[in-house]
N, C-alpha and C positions, 0 to 999 in steps of 0.2 A: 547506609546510603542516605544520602540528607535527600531530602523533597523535589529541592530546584533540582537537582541530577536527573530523580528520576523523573520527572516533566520535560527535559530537554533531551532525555535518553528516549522517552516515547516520542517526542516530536522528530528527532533525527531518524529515527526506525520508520516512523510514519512517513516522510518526504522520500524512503530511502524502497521504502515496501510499496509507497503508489505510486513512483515512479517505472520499477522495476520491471511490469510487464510492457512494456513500452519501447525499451534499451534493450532486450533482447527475443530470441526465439526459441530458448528453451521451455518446458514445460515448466512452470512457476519457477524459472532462474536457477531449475535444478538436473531435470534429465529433457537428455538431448534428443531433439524429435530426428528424426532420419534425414539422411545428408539431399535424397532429393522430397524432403519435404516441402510443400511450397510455408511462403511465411503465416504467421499465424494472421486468424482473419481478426477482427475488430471485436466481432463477438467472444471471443476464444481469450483476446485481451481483457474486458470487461468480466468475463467468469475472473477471470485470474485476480484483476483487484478486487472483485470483491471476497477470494478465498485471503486477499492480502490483509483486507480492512479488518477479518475478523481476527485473523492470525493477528495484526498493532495491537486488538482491543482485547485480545489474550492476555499480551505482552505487559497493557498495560492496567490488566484486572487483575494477575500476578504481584506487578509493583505493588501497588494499591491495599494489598493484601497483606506486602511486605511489612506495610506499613503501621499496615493499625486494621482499622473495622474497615469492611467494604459498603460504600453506601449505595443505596436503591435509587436506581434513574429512570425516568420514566422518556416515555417517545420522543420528549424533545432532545433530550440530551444524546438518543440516536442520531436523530435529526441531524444535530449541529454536528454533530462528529464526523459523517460520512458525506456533509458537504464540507466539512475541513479537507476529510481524506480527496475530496473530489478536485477540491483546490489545488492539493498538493500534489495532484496526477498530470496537473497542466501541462508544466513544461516539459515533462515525457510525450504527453499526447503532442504536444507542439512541432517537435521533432522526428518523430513517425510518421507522422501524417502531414505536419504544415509547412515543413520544410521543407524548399526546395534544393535538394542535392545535385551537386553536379556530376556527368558521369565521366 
């Protein structure tokens, strides 16, 4: 697997995993919460990216590994990452919350 793949293969999981508690009501996109559940609340969403953020940085500590040596990062490199990942939750959050739907 050449480099650029796997950097575009973590950035599409990435836009793909912080969008994901947003677009739906299952428990992390996986098991279905009961039929009169009411919907998840905000906080319930926010647990969930952030079980997403770790699961991308699995994904892509994995790759990385695939690859060659894995190198040592210190708190910025958290930093920058989980406002990446924050970025990329946008236009889920937009949509839940900021749009107005018609009924």
């Amino acid at each position: 697997m050449s480099h650029s793949f796997s950097v575009w293969l973590v950035l599409l999981v990435a836009l793909t995993g912080a969008n994901l508690p947003f677009v739906n009501n299952r428990w992390l996109a996986l098991w279905p919460r009961g039929a009169s559940a009411a919907p998840k609340s905000l906080g319930v969403r926010l647990a969930e990216l952030l079980v997403m953020y770790f699961f991308v940085g699995g994904i892509g500590l994995a790759l990385e590994q695939s690859a060659g040596q894995i190198y040592s990062q210190g708190w910025e490199f958290y930093a920058t990452t989980a406002a990446l990942f924050l970025t990329l939750a946008f236009p889920g959050f937009v949509w839940r919350y900021l749009f107005k739907r018609r009924n």
